[in-house]
N, C-alpha and C positions, 0 to 999 in steps of 0.2 A: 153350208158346205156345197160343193162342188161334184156332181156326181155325172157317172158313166156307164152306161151298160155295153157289153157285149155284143157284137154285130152279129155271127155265127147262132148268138140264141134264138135271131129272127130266120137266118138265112139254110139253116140247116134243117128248118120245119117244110123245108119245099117248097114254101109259096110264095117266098120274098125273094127279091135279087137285092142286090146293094143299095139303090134308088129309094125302093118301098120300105127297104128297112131304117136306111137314113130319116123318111117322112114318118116314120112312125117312131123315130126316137124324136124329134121336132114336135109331135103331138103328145107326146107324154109330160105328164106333170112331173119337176124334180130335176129331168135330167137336162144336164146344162152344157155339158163339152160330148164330142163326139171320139171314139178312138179306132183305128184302122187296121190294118195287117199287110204288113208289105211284102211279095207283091201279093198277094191271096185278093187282097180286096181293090187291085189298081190294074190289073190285068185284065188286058179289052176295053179299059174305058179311057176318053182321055181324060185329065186334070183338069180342064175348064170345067169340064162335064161335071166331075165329085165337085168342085169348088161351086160352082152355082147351084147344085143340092145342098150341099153343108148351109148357105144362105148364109142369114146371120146368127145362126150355132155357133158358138166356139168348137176349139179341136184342142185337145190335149197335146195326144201324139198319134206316131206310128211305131209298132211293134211286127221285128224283123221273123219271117216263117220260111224255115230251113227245109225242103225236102230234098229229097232225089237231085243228085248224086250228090250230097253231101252224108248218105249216111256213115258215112269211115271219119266222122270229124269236119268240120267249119274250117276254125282257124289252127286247128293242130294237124290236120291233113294233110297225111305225107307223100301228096301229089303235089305241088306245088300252084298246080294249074286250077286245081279246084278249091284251093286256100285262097287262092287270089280271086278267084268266084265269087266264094262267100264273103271276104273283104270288100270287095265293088258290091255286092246285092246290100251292105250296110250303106252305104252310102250312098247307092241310089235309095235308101229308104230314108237318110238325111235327104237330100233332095225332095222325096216327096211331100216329107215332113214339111219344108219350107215351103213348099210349092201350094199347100193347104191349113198354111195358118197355126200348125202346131208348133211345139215347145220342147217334146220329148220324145227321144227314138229309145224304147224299149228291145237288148238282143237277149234273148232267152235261145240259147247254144244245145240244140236239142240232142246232137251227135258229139260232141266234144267229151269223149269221156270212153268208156274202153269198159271188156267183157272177160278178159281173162289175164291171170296172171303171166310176164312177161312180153305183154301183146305191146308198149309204147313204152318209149323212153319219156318219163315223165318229165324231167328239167327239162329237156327242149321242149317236149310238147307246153309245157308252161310258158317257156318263154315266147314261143310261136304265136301263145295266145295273149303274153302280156304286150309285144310286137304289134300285134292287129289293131287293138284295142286303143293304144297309142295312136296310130295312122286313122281310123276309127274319126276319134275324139280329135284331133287335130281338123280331118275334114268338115268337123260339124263343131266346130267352135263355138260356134254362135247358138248353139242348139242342147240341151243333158242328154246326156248318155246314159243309159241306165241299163244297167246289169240284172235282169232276172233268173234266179238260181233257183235249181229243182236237183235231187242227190240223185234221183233215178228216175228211168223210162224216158226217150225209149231205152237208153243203154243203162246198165246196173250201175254202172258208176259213170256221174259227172266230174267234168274238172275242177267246175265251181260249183260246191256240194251243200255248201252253206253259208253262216253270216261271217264265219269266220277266215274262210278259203277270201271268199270276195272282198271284203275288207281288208284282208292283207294283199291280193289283186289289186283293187284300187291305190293303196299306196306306193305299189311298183310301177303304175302306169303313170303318177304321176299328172294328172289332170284333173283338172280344178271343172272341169265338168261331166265327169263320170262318177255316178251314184248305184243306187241300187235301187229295183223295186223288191216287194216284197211281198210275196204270193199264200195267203193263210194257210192253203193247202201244202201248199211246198215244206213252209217250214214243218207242219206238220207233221209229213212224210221224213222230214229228218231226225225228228224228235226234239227240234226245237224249239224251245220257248218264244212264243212271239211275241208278247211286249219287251223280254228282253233283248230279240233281235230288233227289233225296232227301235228302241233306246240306245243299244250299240253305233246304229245307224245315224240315228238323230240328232246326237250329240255332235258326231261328227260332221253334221248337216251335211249326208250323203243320201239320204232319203228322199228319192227325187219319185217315186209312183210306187201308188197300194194294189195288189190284187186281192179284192176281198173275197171270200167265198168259205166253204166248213166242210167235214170231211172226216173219216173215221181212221186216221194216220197212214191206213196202210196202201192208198193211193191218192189219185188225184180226183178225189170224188165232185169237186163242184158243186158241191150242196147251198145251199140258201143261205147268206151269213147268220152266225147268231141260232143256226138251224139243232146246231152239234154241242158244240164247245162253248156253251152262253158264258162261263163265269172268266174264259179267257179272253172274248169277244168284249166283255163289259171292260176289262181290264184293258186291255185295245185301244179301246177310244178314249178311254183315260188317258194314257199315257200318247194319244195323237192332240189330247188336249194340252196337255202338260206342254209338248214339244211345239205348240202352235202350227202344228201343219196346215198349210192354206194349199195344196195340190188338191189335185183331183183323186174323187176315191169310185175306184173304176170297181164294178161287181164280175170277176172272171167267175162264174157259175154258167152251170151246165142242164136247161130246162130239155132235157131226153123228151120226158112225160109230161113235162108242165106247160100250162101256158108261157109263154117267150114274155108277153107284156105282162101278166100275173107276177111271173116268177121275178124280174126287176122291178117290179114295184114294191112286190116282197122283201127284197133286199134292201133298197133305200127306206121303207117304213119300218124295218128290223133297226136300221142302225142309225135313223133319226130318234127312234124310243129310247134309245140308249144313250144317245147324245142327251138327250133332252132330260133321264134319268142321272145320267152327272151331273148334271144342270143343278136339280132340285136338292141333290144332296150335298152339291158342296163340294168343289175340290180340296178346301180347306180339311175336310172330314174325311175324305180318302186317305189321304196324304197322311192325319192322325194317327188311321187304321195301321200304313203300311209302317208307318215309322216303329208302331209297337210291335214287329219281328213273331207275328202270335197265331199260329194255324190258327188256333180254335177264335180269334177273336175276326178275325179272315173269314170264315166261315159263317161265324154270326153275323156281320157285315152285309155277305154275300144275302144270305135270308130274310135281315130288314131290308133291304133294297128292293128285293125282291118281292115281296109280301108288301110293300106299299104302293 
């Protein structure tokens, strides 16, 4: 597998800048592609400069980061001047994307979404965003696009609130390269099922980047994968085996208190035990499990696997 850690896990402890934390994901065992934040982590440096740190690391992608003054909405923004902001800051995150070797630009729409009743005309604001999105994906042709959805915070309500909202999103934009990622916490927080938003996804081969991480539903906790929710996590990787996913499986967790290289290591050796427990058991014998429609036999399932 393909795995990524989190730059912010290093850089937020104080003692890293962008540089030291790049060389210190190059020294770890496991991790294989690098992933950015546009502009959060391109600001004040030039491109030459990140591209001859990255060395010979791969890069997945870049993942677009919305502040000030975009809190009144991105691409639903009914200034028009600042909707056209946030349209160009994607773009130039296409560009930097290209500019360092990645494959995938990641928009997570952190203000697109509203606080109170009668506050936005929803059909336009939809279409404003299905609009962006389109222009978006046209400028980075050559590049996925991918869509990550969160229902809340900062604002109470998002526009793209789940697997559902985006999925019928993406088929109004119409492009063959705009997908979704899919954040464990996130769906969490909406109260949905994540193998089956995964499989919604997959099928459609619209599954273009994981955030993996675990969390107690009622925010965005960034916990450890596999930390929380193990029998949903096990089921996870199940169903990324089923679907052959060859992407990168990027760890969005949040070491507050942990070690920064501890706490990714933790995650990638959490969800290679798991890999490697599908392994032993068969997907042949998964698959028997699910096919017989049987809590209690699901649950026995869950306790031989577990117990061996």
């Amino acid at each position: 597998m393909k795995f990524a850690g989190r730059m912010n896990s290093f850089i937020f402890k104080g003692k890293y800048d962008l540089f030291s934390t790049i060389e210190k994901y190059r020294s770890m065992d496991d991790v294989t592609h690098l992933e950015f934040n546009y502009p959060e982590h391109f600001e004040g440096h030039k491109i030459e400069r990140i591209r001859e740190a990255i060395g010979d690391m791969k890069v997945n992608g870049v993942a677009t980061r919305f502040k000030a003054p975009f809190v009144a909405g991105e691409f639903t923004n009914t200034d028009e001047t600042v909707r056209a902001e946030a349209i160009k800051l994607c773009k130039e995150a296409v560009d930097a994307c290209r500019a360092i070797g990645g494959s995938v630009v990641t928009i997570w729409q952190a203000y697109d979404g509203y606080d109170y009743p009668f506050q936005i005309d929803y059909e336009k604001a939809w279409g404003q965003m299905i609009e962006a999105f389109r222009e978006i994906a046209d400028y980075g042709k050559d590049l996925k696009i991918s869509i990550e959805y969160k229902p809340f915070e900062p604002r109470n309500y998002t526009m793209l609130d789940g697997i559902g909202t985006v999925l019928l999103a993406i088929k109004e934009i119409g492009r063959e390269n705009v997908g979704v990622t899919l954040d464990f916490c996130h769906m969490l927080m909406k109260h949905d099922n994540p193998s089956y938003s995964m499989v919604l996804a997959a099928k459609e081969h619209r599954l273009f980047g994981l955030h993996w991480n675990d969390g107690y539903c009622a925010m965005d906790s960034g916990l450890i994968f596999g930390s929380v929710n193990l029998p949903q996590s096990i089921e996870l990787v199940y169903y990324l085996k089923k679907y052959q996913y060859d992407g990168v499986v990027f760890f969005d967790s949040f070491p507050v208190r942990e070690g920064a290289e501890e706490e990714v290591a933790a995650n990638i050796k959490t969800f290679q035990k798991i890999w490697n427990l599908i392994d032993t058991v068969g997907m042949e014998k998964v698959e028997e499990v699910i096919s017989r429609n049987d809590g209690v036999a699901s649950q026995q399932f869950l306790i031989d696997i577990l117990a061996s």
